[in-house]
C-alpha positions in Angstrom: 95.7 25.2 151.1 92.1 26.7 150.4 93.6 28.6 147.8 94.2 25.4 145.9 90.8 24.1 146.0 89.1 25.7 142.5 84.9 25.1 141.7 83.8 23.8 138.5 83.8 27.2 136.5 86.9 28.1 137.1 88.0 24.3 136.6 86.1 24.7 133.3 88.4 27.2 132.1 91.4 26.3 133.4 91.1 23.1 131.5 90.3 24.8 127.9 93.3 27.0 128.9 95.9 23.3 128.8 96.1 22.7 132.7 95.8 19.3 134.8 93.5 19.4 137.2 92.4 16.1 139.4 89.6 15.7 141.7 88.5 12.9 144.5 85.7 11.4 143.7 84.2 8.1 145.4 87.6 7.5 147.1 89.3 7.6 143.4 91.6 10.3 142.0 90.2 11.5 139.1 92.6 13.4 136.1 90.6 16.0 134.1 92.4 16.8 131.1 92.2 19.6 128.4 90.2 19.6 124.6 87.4 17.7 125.3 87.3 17.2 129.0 88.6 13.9 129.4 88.0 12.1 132.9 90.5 9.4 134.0 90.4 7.3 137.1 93.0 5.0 136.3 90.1 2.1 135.5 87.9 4.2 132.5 88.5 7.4 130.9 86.0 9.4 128.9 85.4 12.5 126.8 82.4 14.7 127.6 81.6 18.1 126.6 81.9 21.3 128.9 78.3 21.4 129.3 78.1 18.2 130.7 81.5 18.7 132.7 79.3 21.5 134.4 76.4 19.7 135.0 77.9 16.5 136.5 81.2 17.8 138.5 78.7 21.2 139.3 79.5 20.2 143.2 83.1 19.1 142.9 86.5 20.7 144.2 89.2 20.3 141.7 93.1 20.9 142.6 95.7 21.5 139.5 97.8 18.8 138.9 101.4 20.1 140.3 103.4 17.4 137.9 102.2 19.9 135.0 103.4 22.8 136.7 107.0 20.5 137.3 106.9 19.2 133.4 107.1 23.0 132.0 110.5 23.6 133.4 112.5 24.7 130.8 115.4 22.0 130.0 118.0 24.8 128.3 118.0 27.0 131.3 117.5 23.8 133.9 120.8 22.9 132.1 122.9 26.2 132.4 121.9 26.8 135.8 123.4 23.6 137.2 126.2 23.4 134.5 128.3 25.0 137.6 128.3 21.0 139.0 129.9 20.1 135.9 
């Protein structure tokens, strides 16, 4: 699972790439989405600039969200393969 666990930097540019990424924080799952990172934790959300994504998360482990990873399935070939069923 260390493998999983990505610093800010790289959480920096994974987010400007389109990726999910969440982080615990205070007890509270926090979503970090792409654009203008925008920080969920299911109570407030806000937009804040990469810079200051650096300088507050700087110390913070972040984890790609794996429902993303789930959501870019493609639905034509998800379709054909289990059309056998049918």
């Amino acid at each position: 699972m260390e493998e999983n666990r990505i610093g800010s930097k790289k959480a920096l540019s994974l987010l400007k790439a389109g990726y999910k990424l969440f982080s615990v924080i205070d007890g509270k799952e926090n979503l970090f989405l792409n654009g203008k990172v925008f920080v969920s934790d299911g109570n407030r959300e806000a937009r804040i600039s990469p810079y200051s994504f650096l300088e507050i998360y700087e110390k913070n482990v972040f984890t790609i969200d794996h429902d993303e990873e789930e959501d870019t399935v493609d639905k034509k070939k998800d379709d054909e393969y289990y059309s056998w069923r049918q």
